[in-house]
matplotlib code that plots the C-alpha trace (Angstrom):
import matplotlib.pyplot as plt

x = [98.6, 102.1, 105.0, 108.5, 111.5, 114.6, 117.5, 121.0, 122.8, 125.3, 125.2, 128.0, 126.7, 128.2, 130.9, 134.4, 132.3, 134.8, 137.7, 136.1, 136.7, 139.7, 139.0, 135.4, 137.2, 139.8, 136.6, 136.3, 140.1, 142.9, 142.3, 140.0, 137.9, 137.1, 134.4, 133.5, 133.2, 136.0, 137.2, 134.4, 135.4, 139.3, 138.9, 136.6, 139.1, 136.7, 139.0, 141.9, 140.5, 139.6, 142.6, 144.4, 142.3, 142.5, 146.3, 146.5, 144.8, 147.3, 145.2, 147.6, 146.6, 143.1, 142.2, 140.9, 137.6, 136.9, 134.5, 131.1, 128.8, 125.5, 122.5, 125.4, 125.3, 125.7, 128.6, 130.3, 129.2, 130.3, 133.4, 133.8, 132.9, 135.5, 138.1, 137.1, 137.1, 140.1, 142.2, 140.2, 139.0, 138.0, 135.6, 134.2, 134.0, 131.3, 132.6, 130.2, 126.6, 123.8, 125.7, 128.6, 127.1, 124.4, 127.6, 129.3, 126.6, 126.1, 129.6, 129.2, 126.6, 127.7, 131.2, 130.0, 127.6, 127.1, 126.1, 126.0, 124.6, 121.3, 120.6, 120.0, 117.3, 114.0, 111.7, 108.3, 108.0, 111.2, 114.9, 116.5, 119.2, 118.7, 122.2, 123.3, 126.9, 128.2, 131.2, 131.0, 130.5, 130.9, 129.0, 130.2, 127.7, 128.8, 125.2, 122.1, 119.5, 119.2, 119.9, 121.4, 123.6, 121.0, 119.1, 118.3, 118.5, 120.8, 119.2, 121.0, 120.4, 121.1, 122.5, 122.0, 118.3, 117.7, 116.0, 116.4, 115.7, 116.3, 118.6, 116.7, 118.2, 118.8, 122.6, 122.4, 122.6, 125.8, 127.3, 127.7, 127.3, 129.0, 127.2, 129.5, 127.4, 130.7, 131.3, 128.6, 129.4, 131.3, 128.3, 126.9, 123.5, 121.7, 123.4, 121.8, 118.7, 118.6, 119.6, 117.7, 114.7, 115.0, 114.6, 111.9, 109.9, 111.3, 109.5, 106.7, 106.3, 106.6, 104.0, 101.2, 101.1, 98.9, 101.5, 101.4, 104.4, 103.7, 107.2, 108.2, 105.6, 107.3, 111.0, 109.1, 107.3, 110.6, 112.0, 109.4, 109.7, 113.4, 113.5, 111.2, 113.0, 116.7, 116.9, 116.4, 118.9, 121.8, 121.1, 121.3, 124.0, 126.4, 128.7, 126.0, 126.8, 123.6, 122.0, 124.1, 123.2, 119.7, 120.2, 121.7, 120.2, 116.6, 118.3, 119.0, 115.4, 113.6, 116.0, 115.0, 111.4, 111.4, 113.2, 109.9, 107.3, 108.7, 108.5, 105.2, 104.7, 106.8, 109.7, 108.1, 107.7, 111.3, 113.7, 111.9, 113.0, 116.8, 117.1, 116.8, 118.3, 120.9, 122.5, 118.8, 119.8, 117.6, 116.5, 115.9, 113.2, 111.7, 111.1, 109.4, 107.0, 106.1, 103.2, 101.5, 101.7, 100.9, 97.9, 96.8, 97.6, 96.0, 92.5, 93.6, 94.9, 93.4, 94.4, 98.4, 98.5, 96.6, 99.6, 102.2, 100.4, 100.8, 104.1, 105.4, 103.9, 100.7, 96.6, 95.7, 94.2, 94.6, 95.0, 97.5, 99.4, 100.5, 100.9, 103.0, 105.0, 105.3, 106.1, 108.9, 110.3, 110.3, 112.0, 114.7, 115.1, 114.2, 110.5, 111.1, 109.1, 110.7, 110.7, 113.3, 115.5, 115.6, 112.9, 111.4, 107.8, 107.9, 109.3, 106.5, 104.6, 107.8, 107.7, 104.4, 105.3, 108.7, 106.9, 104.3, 106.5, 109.3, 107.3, 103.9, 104.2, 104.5, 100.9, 99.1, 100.9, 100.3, 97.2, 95.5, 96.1, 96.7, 95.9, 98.9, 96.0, 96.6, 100.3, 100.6, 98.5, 100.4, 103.8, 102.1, 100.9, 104.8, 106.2, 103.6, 104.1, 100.0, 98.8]
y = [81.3, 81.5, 82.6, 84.2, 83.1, 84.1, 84.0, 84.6, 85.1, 82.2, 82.1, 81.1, 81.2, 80.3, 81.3, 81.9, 82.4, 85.7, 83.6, 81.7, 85.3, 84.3, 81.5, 82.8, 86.0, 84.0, 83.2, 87.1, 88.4, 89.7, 93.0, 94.4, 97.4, 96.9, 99.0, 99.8, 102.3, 104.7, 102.7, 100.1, 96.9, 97.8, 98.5, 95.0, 93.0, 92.1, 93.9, 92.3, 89.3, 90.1, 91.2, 88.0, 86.2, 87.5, 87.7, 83.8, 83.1, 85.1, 88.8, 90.9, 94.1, 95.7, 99.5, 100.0, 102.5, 103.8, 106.6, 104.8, 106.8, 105.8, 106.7, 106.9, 109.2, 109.7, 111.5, 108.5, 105.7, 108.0, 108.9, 104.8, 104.1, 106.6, 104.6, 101.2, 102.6, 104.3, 101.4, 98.8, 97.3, 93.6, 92.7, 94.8, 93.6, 95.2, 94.5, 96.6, 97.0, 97.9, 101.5, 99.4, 96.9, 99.1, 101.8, 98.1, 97.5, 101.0, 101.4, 97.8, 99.4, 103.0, 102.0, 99.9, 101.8, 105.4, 108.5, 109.1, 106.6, 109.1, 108.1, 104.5, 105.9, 104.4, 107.5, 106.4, 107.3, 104.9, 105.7, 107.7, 105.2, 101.3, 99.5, 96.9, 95.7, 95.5, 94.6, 91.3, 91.7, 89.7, 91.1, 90.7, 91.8, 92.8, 93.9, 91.9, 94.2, 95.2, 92.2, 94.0, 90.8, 89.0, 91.1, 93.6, 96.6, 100.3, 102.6, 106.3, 109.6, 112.8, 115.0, 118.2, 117.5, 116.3, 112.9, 109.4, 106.6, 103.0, 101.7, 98.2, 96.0, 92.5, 93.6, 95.1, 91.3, 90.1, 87.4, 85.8, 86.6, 85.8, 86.1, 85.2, 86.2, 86.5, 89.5, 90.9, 90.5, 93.3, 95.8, 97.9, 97.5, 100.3, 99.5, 95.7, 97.2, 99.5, 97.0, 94.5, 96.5, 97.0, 93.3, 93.1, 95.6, 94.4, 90.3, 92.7, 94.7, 92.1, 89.7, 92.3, 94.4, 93.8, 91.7, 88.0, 85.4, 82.2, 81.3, 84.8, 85.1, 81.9, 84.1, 86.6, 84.6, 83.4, 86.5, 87.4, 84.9, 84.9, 88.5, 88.2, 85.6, 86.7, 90.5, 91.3, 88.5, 90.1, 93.3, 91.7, 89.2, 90.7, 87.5, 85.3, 83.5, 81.5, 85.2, 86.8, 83.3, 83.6, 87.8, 87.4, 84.5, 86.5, 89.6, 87.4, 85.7, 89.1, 90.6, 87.4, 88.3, 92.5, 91.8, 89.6, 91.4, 94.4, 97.7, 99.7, 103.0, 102.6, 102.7, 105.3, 107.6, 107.2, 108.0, 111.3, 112.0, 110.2, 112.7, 115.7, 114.5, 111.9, 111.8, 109.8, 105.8, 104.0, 101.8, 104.2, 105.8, 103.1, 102.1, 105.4, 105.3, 101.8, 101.7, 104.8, 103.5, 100.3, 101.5, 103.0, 99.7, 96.6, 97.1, 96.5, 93.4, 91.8, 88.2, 89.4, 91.5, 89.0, 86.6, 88.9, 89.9, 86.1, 85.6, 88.3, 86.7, 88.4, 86.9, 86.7, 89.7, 92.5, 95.1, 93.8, 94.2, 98.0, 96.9, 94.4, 96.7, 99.2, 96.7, 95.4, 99.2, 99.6, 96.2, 97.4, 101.0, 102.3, 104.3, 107.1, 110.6, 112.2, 115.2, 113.3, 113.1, 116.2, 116.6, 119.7, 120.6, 123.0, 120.4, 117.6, 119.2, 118.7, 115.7, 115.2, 116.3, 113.9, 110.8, 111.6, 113.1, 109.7, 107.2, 106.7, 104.1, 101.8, 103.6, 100.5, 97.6, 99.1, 97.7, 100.4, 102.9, 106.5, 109.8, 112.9, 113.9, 110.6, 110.9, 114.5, 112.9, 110.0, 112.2, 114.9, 111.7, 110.0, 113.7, 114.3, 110.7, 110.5, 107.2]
z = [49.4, 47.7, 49.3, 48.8, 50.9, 49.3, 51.7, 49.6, 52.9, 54.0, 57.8, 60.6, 63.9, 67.0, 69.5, 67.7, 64.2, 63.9, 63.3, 59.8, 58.4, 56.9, 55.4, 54.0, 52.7, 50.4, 48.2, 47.2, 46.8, 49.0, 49.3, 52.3, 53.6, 57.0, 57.7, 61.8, 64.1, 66.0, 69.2, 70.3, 67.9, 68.5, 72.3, 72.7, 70.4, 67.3, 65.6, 66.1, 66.0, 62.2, 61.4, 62.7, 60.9, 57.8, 58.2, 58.7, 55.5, 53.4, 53.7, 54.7, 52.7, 54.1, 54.7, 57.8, 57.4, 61.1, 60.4, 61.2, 63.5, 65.0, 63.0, 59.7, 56.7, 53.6, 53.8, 55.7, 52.9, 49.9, 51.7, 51.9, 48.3, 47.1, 48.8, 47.9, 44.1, 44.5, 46.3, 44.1, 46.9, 46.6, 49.4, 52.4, 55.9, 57.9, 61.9, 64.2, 65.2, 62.6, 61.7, 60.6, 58.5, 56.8, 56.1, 54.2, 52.7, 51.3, 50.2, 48.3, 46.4, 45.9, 44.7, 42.5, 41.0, 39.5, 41.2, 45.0, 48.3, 47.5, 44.7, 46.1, 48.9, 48.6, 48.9, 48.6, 44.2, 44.4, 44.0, 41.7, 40.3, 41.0, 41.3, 39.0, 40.8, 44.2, 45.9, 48.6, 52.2, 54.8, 58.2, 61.9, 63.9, 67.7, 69.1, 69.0, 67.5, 63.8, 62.0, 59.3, 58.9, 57.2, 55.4, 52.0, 53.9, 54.9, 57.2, 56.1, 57.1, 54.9, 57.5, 55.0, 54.5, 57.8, 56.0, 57.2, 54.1, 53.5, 50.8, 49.9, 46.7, 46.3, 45.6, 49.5, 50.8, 52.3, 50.9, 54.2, 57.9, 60.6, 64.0, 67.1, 70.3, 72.3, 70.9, 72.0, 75.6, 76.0, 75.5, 78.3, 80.0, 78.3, 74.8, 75.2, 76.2, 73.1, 70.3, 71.8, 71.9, 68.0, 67.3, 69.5, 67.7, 64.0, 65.2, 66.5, 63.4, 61.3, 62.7, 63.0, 59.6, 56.5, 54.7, 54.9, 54.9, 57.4, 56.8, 58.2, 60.7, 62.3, 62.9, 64.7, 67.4, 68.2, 68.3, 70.6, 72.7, 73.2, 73.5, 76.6, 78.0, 77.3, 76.8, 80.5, 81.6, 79.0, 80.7, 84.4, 83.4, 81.3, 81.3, 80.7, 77.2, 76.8, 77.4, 74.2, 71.9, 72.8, 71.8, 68.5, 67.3, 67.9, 66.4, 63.0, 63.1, 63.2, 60.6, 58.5, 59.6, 58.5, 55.4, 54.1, 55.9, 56.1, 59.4, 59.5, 62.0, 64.5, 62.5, 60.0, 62.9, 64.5, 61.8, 60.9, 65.1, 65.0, 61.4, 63.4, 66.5, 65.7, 69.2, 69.8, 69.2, 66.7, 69.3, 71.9, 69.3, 68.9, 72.6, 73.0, 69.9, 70.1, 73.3, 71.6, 67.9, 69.1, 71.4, 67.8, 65.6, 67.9, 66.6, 63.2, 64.2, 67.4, 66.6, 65.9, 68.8, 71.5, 70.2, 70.6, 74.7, 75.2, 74.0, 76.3, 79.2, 79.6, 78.8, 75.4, 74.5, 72.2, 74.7, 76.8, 73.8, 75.2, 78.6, 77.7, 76.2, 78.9, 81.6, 79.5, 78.9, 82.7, 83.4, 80.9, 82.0, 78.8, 79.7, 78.1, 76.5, 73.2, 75.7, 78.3, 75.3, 74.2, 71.5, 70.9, 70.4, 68.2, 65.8, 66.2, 63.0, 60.6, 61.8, 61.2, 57.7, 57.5, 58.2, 55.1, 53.0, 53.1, 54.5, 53.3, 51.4, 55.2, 55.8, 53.6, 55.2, 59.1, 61.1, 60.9, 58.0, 59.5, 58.4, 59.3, 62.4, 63.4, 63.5, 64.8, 67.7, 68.4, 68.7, 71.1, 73.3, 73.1, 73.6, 77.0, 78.0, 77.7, 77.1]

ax = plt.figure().add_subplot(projection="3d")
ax.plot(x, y, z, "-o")
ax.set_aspect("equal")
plt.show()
């Protein structure tokens, strides 16, 4: 078997990796779009701590894009890309969680580039326009969870439409990462739990669908096993450094891991539900979907999914795969229906509908190929809480 394993991103990792920014950022120019969210990166001090870097490297002229919101749109990115064009912008830090850095990212491109952020979106006949520029970025992650930092990919949602779609180009790399777990400290228990959770189920995504990377396959056991370790002791142990480390360097190993292998259901099922409901984290719709689509999936792929029930702690058997699962949710606090947050359903059919009509293409590469009976099934069983 030959194998790809192209990895363009230049990774700092370690406590006080925020500081290099500075010094990394004098490669691409002296102008700066600092791309983040409303209060969280100010109030925790990442920000500052950018900003002094860059100042004591000679950047003292940067725009300071605040706009970011969970589950971003594409509103936000154009709104982004028409001020990098229009203050000819030189670089683009991304200083946040996964919003932050897939907004950068997207505003690389879309400034860059004709047309609008939608024109980027990888429906599954392909996107309308494929990008030929981009701007650099350099990614500060401050969760542990998407490992947007390392990878191809911007999760966006068309708020108009009510459509969630993934931007995925070789020009949507950063040019460099910086991962500093301390500044992930300051996030609350049921944030940890939520981007955690995410990289759990990119490493167990990634190690039980059709496609087929060894290389890969080796970041997500990893993953897996540091998440069970580590992800309940962040949560318990806010303070607990080793904790964090152990967090974001899983986070980047499954983001390495998805961005090879690719997501299959799990994910194809939640962004149709965080489109229509965006006050639903990423994360959180994941942790709900995942024991029903995976009580589905492990048939398709006993030997992946006996692994993964091992690696979590539990007998090595396919099964287990789902109780595993479970058990971990409830350690977490994050056993959840898509009726306890608010899902409707009367809206399970569209969807139903959503997940065919943007995601279909992730049908072939999951265990166990569905059919929309299938999948209108598996969201009345996650919306009951019937498993």
């Amino acid at each position: 078997m030959v194998v790809n394993f192209y990895r363009p991103v230049e990774v700092f990792f370690g406590k006080g990796a925020v500081n290099r920014v500075g010094e990394i950022a004098r490669r691409y120019g002296f102008k700066a779009l600092i791309v983040t969210g409303k209060k969280s990166a100010r109030e925790s001090g990442a920000l500052e701590k950018v900003i002094r870097s860059l100042n004591s490297h000679g950047i003292q002229e940067y725009i300071l894009y605040n706009e970011v919101i969970p589950n971003p749109t594409d509103q936000v990115v154009n709104e982004g890309a028409r001020i990098a064009v229009e203050e000819k912008i030189d670089f683009i830090i991304g200083l946040g969680g996964g919003s932050a850095l897939d907004t950068a990212k997207a505003i690389s491109i879309t400034s860059s580039n004709e047309g609008s952020v939608w024109d980027y979106m990888k429906y599954p006949e392909g996107p309308r326009l494929v990008p030929y520029l981009n701007r650099p970025v350099i990614c500060i992650p401050t969760t542990a969870g998407t490992g947007s930092e390392v990878n191809k990919y911007s999760v966006i949602t068309n708020s108009l439409r009510k459509e969630k779609l993934v931007l995925s180009h070789s020009l949507n790399y950063p040019r460099v990462a910086l991962i500093d777990p301390e500044l992930s400290i300051t996030m609350n228990a049921e944030l940890t739990a939520i981007t955690g959770f995410d990289a759990l189920i990119h490493a167990l995504e990634s190690l039980t669908n059709r496609a087929e990377n060894f290389m890969a396959e080796e970041h997500s056991v990893k993953a897996i096993e540091l998440i069970a370790k580590w992800l309940p002791v962040a949560i318990e142990e806010p303070d607990n450094y080793k904790a964090r480390e152990a967090m974001s360097y899983a986070s980047m190993l499954a983001g390495v891991a998805i961005d090879h292998l690719g997501v299959a259901l799990i994910h194809a099922m939640e962004h149709p539900v965080s489109a229509h409901y965006p006050d639903v984290a990423h994360g959180l719709g994941l942790a709900i979907l995942a024991p029903y689509v995976t009580k589905f999936n492990y048939k398709g792929n006993p030997e992946k999914y006996a692994l993964f029930a091992k690696l979590m702690g539990y007998e090595e058997k396919p099964e287990l795969a789902v109780d595993a699962l479970v058990d971990f949710l409830e350690r977490i606090g994050l056993l959840r229906t898509l009726k306890d947050v608010g899902v409707e359903e009367g809206i399970l059919e569209r969807l139903t509908e959503d997940v065919y009509m943007l995601a279909r293409h992730s049908f072939l590469i999951n265990p166990v190929e569905p059919t929309l009976d299938d999948v209108r099934k598996i969201y009345q069983e996650a919306y009951e809480g019937k498993l």
